[in-house]
C-alpha positions in Angstrom: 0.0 0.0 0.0 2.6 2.7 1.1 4.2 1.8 -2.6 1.0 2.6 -4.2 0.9 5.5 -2.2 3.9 6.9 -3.4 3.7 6.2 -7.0 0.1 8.2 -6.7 1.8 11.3 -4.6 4.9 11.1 -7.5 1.6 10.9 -10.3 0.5 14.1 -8.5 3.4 16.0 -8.0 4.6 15.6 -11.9 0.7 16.7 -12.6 1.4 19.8 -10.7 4.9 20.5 -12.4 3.4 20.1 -15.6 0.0 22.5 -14.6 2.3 24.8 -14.0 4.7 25.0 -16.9 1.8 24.9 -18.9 0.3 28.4 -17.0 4.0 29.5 -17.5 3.7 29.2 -20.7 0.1 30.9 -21.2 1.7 33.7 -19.4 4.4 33.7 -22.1 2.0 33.9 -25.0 -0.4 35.8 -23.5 2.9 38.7 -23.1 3.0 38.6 -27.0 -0.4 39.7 -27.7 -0.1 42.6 -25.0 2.3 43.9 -27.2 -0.2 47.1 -28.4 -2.2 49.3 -26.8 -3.2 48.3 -23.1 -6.0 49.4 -21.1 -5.1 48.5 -16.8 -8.1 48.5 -14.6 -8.4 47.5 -11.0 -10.8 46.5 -8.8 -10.7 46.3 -4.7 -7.6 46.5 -4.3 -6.5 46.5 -0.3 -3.4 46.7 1.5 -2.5 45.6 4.8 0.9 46.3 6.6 2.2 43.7 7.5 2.8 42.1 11.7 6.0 41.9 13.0 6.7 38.3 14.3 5.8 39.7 17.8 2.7 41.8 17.3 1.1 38.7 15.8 2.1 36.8 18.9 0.6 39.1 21.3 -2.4 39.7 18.7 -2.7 35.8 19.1 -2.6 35.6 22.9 -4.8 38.8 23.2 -7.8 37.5 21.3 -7.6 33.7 23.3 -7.6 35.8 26.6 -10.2 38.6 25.2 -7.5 41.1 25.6 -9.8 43.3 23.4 -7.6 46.1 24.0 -4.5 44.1 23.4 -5.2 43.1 19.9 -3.0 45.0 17.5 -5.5 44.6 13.7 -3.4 45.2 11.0 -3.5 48.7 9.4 -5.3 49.3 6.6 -3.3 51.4 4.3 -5.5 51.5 0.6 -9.1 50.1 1.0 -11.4 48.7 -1.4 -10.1 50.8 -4.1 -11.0 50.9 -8.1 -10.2 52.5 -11.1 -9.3 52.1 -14.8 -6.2 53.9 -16.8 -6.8 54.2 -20.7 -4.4 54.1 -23.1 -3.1 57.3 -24.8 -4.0 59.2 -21.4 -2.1 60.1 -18.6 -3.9 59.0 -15.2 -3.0 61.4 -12.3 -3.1 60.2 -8.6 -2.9 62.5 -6.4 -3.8 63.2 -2.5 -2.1 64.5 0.6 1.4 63.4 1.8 0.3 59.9 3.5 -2.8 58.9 1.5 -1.8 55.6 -0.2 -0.7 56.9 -3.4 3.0 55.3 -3.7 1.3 52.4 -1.8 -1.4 52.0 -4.4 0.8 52.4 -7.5 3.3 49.7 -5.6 0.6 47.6 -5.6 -0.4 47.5 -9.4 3.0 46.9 -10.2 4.1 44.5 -7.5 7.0 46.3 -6.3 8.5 46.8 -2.6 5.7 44.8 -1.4 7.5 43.0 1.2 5.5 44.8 4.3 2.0 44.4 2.4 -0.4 42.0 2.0 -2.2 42.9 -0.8 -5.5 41.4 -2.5 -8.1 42.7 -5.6 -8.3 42.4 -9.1 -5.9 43.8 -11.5 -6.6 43.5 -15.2 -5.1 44.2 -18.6 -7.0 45.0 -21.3 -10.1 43.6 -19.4 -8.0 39.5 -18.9 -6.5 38.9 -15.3 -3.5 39.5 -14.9 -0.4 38.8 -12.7 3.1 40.2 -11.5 4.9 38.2 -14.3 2.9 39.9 -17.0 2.3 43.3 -15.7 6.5 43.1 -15.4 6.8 42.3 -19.3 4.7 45.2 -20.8 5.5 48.1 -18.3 8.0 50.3 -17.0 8.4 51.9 -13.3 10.2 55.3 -13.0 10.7 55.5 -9.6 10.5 58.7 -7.1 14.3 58.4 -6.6 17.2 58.5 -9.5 19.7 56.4 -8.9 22.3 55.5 -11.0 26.0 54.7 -11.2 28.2 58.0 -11.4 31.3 57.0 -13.1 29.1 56.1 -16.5 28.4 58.5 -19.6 24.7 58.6 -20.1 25.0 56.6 -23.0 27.1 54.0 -21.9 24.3 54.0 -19.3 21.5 53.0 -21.9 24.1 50.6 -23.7 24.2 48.2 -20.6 20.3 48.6 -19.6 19.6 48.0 -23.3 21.9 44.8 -23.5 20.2 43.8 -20.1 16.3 44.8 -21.0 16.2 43.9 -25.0 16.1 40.3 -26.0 19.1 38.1 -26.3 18.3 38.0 -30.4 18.8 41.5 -30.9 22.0 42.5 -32.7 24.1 45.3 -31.5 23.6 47.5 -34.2 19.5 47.3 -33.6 20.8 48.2 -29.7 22.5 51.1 -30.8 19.8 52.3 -32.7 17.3 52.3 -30.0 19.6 54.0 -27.9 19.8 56.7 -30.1 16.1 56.9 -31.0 15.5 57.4 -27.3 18.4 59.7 -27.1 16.9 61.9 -29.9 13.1 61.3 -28.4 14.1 62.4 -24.8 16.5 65.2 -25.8 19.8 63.4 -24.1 21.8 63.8 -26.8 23.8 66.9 -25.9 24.6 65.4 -22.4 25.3 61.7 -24.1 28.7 61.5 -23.7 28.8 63.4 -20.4 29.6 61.4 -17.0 26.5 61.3 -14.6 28.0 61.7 -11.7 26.1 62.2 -8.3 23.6 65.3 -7.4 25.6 68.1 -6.1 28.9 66.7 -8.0 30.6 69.2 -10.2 30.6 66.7 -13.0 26.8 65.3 -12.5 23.9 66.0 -15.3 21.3 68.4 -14.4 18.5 67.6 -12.6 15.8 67.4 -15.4 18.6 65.3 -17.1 18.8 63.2 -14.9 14.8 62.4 -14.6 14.6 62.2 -18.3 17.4 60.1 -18.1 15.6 57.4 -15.8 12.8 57.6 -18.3 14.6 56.5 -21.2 16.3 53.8 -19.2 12.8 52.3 -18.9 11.2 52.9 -22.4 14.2 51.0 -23.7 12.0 48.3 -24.5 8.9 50.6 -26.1 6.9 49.2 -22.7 3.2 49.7 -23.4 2.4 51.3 -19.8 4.7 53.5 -17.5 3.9 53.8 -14.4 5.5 57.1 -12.6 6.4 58.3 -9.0 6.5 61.7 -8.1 8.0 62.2 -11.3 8.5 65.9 -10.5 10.0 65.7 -6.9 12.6 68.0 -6.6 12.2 70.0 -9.8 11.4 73.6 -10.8 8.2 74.5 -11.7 9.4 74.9 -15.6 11.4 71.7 -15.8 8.4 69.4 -13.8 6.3 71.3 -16.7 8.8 70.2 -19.3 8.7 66.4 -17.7 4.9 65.9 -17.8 5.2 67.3 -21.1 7.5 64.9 -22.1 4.9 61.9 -20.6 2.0 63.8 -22.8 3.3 63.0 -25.7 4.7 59.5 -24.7 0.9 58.8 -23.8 0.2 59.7 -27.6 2.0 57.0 -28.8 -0.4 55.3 -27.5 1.0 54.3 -24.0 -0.7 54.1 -20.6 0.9 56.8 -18.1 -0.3 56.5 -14.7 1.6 58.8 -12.5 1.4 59.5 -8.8 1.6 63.8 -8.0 1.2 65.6 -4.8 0.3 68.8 -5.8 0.7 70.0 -9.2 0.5 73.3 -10.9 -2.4 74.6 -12.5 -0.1 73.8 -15.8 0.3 70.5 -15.2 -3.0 69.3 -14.1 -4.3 70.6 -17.7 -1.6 67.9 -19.1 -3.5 65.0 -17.1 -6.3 63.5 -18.9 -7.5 61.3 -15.8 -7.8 62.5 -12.2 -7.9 59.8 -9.5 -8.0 61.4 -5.9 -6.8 59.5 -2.6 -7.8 59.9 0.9 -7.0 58.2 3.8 -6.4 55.2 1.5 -9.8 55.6 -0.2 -11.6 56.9 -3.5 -12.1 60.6 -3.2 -13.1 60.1 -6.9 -11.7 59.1 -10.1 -12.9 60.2 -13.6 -11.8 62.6 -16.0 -10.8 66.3 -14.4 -13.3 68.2 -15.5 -15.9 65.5 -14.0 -14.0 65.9 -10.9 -14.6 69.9 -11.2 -18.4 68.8 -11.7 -18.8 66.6 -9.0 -17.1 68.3 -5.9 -19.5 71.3 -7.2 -22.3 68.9 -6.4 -21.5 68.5 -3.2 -21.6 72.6 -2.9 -17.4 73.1 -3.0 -17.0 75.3 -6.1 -13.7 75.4 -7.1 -12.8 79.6 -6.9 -12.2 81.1 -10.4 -8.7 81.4 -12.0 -7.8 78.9 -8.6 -5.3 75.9 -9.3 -7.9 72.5 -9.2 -4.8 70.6 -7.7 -4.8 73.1 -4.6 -8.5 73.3 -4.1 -8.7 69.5 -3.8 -6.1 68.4 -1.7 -7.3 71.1 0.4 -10.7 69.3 0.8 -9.0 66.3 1.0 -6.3 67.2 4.0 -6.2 66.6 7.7 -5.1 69.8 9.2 -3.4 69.5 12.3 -5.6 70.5 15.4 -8.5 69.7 13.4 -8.5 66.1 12.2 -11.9 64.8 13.6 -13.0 67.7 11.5 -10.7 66.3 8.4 -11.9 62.4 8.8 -15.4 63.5 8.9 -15.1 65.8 5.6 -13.0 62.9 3.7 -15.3 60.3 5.0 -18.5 62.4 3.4 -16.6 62.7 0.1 -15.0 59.1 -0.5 -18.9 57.8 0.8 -20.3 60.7 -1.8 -18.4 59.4 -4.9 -19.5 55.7 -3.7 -23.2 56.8 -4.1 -22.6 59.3 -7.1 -23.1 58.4 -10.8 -19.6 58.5 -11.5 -18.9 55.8 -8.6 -21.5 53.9 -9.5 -20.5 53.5 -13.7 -17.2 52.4 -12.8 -17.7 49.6 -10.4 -20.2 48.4 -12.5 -18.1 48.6 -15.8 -15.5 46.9 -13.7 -17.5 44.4 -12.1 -18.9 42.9 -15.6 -15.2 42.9 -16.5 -14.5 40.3 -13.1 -17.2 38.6 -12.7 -15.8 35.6 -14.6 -12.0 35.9 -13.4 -10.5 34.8 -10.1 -9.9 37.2 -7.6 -5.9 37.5 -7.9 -3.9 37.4 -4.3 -1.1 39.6 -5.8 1.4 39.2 -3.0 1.3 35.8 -3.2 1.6 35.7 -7.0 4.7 37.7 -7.2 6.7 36.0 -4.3 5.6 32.6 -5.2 7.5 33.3 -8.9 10.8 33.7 -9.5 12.3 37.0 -11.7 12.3 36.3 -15.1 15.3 37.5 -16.8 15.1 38.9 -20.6 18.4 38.7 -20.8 21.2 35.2 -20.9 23.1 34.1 -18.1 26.2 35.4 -20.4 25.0 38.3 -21.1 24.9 39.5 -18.0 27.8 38.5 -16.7 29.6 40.5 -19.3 27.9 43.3 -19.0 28.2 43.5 -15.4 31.5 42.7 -15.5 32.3 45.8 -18.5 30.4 48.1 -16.4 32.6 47.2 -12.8 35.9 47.5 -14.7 35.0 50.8 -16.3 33.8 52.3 -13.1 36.7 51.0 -11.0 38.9 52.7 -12.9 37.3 56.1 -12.9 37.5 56.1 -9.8 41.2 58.4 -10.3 41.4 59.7 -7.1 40.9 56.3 -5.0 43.0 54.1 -7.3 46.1 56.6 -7.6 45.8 56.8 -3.5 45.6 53.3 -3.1 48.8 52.6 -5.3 50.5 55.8 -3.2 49.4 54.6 0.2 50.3 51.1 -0.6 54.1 52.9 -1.7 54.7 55.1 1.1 53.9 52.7 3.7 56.1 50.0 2.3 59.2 52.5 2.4 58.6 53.6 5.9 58.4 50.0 7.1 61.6 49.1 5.0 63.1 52.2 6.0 62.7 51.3 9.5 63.7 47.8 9.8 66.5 48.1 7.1 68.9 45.8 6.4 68.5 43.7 9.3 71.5 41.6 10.4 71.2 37.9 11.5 71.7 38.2 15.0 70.2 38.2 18.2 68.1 41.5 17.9 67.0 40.8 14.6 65.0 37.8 15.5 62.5 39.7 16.8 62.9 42.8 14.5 62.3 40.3 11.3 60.0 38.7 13.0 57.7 42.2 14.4 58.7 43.4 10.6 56.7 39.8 9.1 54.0 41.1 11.2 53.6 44.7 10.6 53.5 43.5 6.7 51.2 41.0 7.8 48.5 43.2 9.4 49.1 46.5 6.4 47.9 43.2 4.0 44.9 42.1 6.7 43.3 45.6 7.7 43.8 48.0 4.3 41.9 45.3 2.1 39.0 44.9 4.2 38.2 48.6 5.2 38.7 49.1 1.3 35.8 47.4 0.4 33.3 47.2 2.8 31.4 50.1 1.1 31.8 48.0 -2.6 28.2 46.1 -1.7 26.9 49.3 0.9 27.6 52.1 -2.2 25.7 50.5 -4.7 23.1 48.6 -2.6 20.2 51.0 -3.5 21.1 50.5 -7.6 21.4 46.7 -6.8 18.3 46.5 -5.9 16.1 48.4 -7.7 18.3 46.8 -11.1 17.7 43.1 -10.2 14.1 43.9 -8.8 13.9 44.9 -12.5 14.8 41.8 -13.5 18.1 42.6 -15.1 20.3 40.7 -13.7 21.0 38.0 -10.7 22.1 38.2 -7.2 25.5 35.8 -7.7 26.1 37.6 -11.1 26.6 40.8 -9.8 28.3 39.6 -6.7 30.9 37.6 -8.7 31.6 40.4 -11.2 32.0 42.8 -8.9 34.6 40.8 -6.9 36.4 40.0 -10.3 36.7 43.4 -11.1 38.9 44.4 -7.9 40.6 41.5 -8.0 43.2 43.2 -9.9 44.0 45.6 -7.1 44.5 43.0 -4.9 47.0 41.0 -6.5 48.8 43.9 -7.2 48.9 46.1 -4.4 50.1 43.3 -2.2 52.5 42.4 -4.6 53.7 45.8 -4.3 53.7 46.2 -0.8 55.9 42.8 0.0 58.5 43.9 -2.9 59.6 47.1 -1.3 59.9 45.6 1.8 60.9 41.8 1.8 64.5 43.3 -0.1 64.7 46.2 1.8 64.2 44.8 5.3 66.7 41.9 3.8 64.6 39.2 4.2 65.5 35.8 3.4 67.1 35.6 0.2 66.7 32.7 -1.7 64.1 33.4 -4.7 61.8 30.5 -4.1 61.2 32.1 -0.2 60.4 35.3 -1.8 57.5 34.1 -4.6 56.5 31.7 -1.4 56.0 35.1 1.2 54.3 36.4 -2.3 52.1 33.6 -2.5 51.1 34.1 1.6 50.7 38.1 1.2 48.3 37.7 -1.9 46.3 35.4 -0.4 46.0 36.5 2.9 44.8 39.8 0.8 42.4 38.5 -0.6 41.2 36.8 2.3 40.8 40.2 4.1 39.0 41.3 0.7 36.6 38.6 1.4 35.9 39.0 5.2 35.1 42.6 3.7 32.5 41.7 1.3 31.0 39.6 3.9 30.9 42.6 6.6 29.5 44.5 3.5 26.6 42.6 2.2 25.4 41.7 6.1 25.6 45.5 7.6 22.7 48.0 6.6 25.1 51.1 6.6 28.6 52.2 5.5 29.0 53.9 9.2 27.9 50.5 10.8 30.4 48.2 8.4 33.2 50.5 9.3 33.0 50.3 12.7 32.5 46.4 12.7 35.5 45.6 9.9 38.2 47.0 12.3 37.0 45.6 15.6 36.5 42.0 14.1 40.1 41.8 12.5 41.5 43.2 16.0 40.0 40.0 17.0 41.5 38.0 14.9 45.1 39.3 15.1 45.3 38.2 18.5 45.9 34.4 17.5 48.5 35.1 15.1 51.2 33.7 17.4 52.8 37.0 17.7 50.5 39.1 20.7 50.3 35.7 22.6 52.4 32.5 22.3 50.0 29.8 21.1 50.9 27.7 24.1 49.3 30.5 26.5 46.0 30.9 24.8 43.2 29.2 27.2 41.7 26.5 26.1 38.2 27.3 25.8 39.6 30.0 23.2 41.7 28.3 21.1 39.5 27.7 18.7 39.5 31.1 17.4 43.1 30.7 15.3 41.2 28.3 12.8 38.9 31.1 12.0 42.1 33.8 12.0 43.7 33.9 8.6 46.6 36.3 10.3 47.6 33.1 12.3 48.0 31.0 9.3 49.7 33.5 6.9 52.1 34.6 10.0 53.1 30.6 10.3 53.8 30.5 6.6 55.8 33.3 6.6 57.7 32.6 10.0 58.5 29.4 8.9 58.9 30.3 5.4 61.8 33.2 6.7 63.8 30.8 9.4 63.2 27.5 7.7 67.0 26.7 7.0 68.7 29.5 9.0 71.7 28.1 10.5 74.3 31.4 10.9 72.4 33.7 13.6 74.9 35.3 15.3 75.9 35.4 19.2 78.3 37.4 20.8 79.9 36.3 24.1 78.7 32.5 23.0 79.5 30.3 26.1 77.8 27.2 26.6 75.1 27.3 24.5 74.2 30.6 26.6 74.5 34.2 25.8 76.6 35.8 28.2 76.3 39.8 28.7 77.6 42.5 31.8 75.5 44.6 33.4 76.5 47.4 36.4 74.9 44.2 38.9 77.1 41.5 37.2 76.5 39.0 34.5 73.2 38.3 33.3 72.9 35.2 31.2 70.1 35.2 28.5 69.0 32.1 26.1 70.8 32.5 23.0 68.8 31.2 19.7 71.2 30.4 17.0 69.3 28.7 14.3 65.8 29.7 12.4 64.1 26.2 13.8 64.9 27.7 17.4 62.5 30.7 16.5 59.9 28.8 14.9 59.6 26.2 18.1 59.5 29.5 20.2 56.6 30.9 18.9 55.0 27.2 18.7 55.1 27.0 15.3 55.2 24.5 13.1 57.0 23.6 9.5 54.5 20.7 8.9 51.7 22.9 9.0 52.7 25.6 6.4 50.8 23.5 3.1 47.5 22.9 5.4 47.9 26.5 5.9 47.9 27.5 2.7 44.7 25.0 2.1 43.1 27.0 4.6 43.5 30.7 3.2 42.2 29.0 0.2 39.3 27.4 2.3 38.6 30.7 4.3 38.3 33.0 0.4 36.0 30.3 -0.9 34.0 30.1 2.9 33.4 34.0 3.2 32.3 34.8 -0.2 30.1 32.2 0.0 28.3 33.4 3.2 29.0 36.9 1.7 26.6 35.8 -1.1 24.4 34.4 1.1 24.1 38.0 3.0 23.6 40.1 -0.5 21.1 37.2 -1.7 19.0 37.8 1.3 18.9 41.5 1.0 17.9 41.3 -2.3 14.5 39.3 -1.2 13.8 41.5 1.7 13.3 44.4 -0.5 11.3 42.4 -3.3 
């Protein structure tokens, strides 16, 4: 029986595979015929923030106990709200700061969702719809521009081309579209100018910039755009000049809905459709002049030669002082428009458009499918990979005082322990001098590049929540591109000083000290990127980075004898990379050494007169001597190096891990 069980529960898991590739594939075909014109409508659409772990516990143990009072209900940001965008039109939301309109337009396009439950039907060109499909036909400009400094403006539309436009199409057809969208959003003075950062002497203006994030999404001609705040921080003249721009993009024939706090008189005769938010409900949604039309029938005339936008969200706002006064008023509005002719036509029209499709969960729809990628695998490793080389090495100032640092601090280490003598001082001069080079290598690479993952984190994620690329893609090109540094920095720094300090001279010591130094960089680099990709901030990953090598550097034989290290500790020198790379290059520098000099040599003892008599001090004469001193070992110097190797491989890994799981929470 339990056989037959399982061949039945196999039967019925391959059933469900299959089920699903199948819907896959509808979803595929049914993204080639929205190809045209698209109509979005929505219907009920509520959001819920989303319980911590602990409010739903004490939510839980209130209602078994009829703690009434104790039962935290989860807010209610947008509430049973419906409307319909039309293509060639641009819809308006707008409302006061705080009325659901980012949370609303977030929710038809299933982005930053992850505090929100959210349920209703969403519908393109009157068939249901999901994330997946919405994703494929639209663009989302949002509130923010981000982009990466050190890139012309066209370079920047070169790599979001390559990464948005299907793998079939040729270069030259890429270039062309970069240029029609140059040309169509008036770039093309500024093409070959670097981007740079707001309030940079080298950065694009700010209307540049805004046009600039719009032609990084209509790269792909998407057949809806979906806008927020697209005039935030802009004069009046160039947030006239944007919604301009989006007025004639909507006569292409696209959809433009566009969230807007409060817009000029100007710009609100650009909007064709007017939806109005309130306290996360319809204050009304129609065409503007209706909206004129129907807050005069509810005896608020709008004053002549007044902005609409102003009168409005002046209805519409809780003033301070007086918001059992505000409630009430938005209350009688959104329960007016319900009950009004206007309210009425368009649930109706919208309800004959649902009544045979399934009400779509949209949270669950978009976490329960993974991104889908336009782009190959290859594809976007190159690209990625192109674009961290280039802006690596615009980066002028930070590469030419990395290589100077690296320099100056080499000489003033070989300049203080130079030309060291084999004798009895110089054991612990070469040996102090191994360190010193040891922790330059340890501390530099990791402070370095803790901000590599925290600097770009905001770009990250709004780029691969756009589907452009994967988490382990970026993370490995990134890591690849300053790789170079850290072969050759280190390189650098152990050069200068392994000849000037007169370490030991045979050539196959030297490339073997190289060998240590390089990886124990790289190491560091790693422990880094894992400090990085785990800590929220640049302040926070800076003042964790040092404190954690500090750590470490205690076990690398040197601070504390390994012998003297309790017990219940010891442990810590297999995580310390500084205690395997000072063993290698301990033993690696007194492996050999038979000619350490001792003056006053008398039976095996080092003999020496003081103004209280003689004083008779241990004399070491060979290089084994110093390595059984610091409890060292020459058998251990190849698992060593396995280790270094082990520890790279072991950080980036969880380092991955960190940058994986930051990209989800912000899905």
């Amino acid at each position: 029986m339990d056989t037959v069980r399982n061949i039945i529960s196999q039967k019925d898991k391959l059933f469900e595979k299959s089920k699903q590739s199948v819907l896959w594939i509808q979803s595929r075909k049914q993204e080639v015929k929205l190809s045209g014109p698209i109509d979005v409508s929505w219907l009920n659409i509520n959001a819920y923030a989303k319980q911590h772990y602990l409010n739903q516990l004490i939510s839980k143990l209130g209602s078994k106990l009829s703690w009434k009072d104790n039962v935290n209900l989860p807010q209610q940001i947008i509430k049973d709200v419906s409307g319909e965008a039309k293509h060639g039109n641009i819809l308006a939301i707008m409302g006061s700061s705080g009325s659901g309109k980012t949370t609303l337009l977030n929710s038809l396009t299933g982005r930053n969702l992850k505090d929100l439950n959210v349920t209703g039907s969403i519908l393109l060109n009157g068939k249901s719809s999901t994330i997946d499909l919405i994703t494929s036909c639209s663009a989302y400009v949002q509130q923010d521009d981000l982009f990466i400094g050190n890139l012309t403006v066209r370079e920047h539309l070169m790599y979001q081309a390559k990464l948005r436009m299907s793998p079939e199409t040729s270069k030259t057809d890429i270039e062309k579209r970069v240029d029609e969208v140059l040309l169509e959003l008036s770039l093309n003075k500024c093409a070959d100018s670097l981007i740079g950062l707001k309030g940079s002497k080298k950065s694009i203006s700010g209307g540049e910039m805004k046009r600039l994030a719009f032609a990084s999404e209509i790269l792909t001609n998407p057949s809806i755009l979906f806008c927020d705040e697209p005039t935030s921080g802009l004069d009046s003249f160039m947030a006239y000049n944007v919604i301009s721009l989006l007025k004639s993009m909507a006569r292409s024939e696209r959809t433009i809905i566009i969230t807007i706090h409060q817009p000029s008189s100007e710009i609100f005769t650009l909007c064709d459709q007017l939806m109005l938010i309130a306290e996360g409900r319809v204050a009304f949604t129609g065409s503007t002049n209706d909206a004129i039309k129907f807050y005069s029938s509810l005896g608020m005339d709008c004053p002549t030669n007044y902005n609409p936008a102003d009168f409005f969200i002046q209805k519409l706002a809780i003033i301070p002082g007086k918001e059992v006064d505000g409630h009430q008023m938005v209350n009688v509005i959104c329960d007016a428009f319900d009950e009004s002719i206007y309210g009425k036509t368009i649930t109706k029209r919208l309800k004959q458009l649902t009544d045979n499709l399934p009400i779509n969960n949209y949270q669950s729809s978009f976490f329960g499918q993974s991104l889908f990628y336009r782009s190959t695998y290859l594809t976007q490793f190159w690209v990625i990979l192109s674009r961290s080389f280039i802006c690596n090495w615009r980066e002028y100032s930070v590469t030419s005082t990395r290589f100077i640092e690296t320099i100056v601090i080499s000489l003033i280490m070989g300049l203080i322990y130079y030309h060291q003598e084999y004798n009895q001082e110089s054991i612990m001069n070469i040996t102090g001098a191994l360190f010193m080079i040891l922790i330059n290598n340890t501390i530099t690479p990791a402070v370095s590049v803790v901000n590599t993952f925290c600097h770009e984190l905001p770009v990250f994620i709004r780029e691969h929540n756009s589907a452009l690329y994967r988490v382990n893609i970026y993370f490995i090109c990134k890591t690849i591109a300053e790789l170079p540094f850290f072969l050759i920095l280190p390189s650098i720094s152990l050069t200068i000083c392994y000849w000037m300090i007169n370490l030991n001279p045979i050539v196959s010591r030297y490339f073997t000290s190289l060998a240590c130094i390089v990886l124990i960089s790289n190491v560091s680099t790693s422990f880094g990127y894992l400090i990085g990709c785990y800590c929220r901030s640049l302040n926070v990953a800076l003042s964790i980075a040092p404190a954690a090598i500090s750590s470490l550097l205690i076990f690398a034989g040197l601070p504390i004898n390994q012998r003297s290290i309790p017990k219940y500790l010891a442990w810590g020198k297999y995580l310390s990379w500084p205690f395997y790379g000072n063993e290698i290059l301990v033993v690696n520098q007194w492996k050999g050494v038979k000619n350490i000099s001792c003056p006053y040599w008398l039976n095996n003892r080092y003999i020496t007169s003081t103004p209280f008599g003689h004083q008779i001090i241990d004399c070491t004469v060979t290089g084994e001597g110093v390595i059984n001193k610091l409890s060292f070992s020459i058998a251990n110097v190849n698992f060593n190096f396995l280790m270094l190797f082990v520890l790279i491989v072991a950080f980036r890994l969880i380092a991955l891990i960190g940058l994986h799981h930051r990209a989800r929470s912000f899905r």
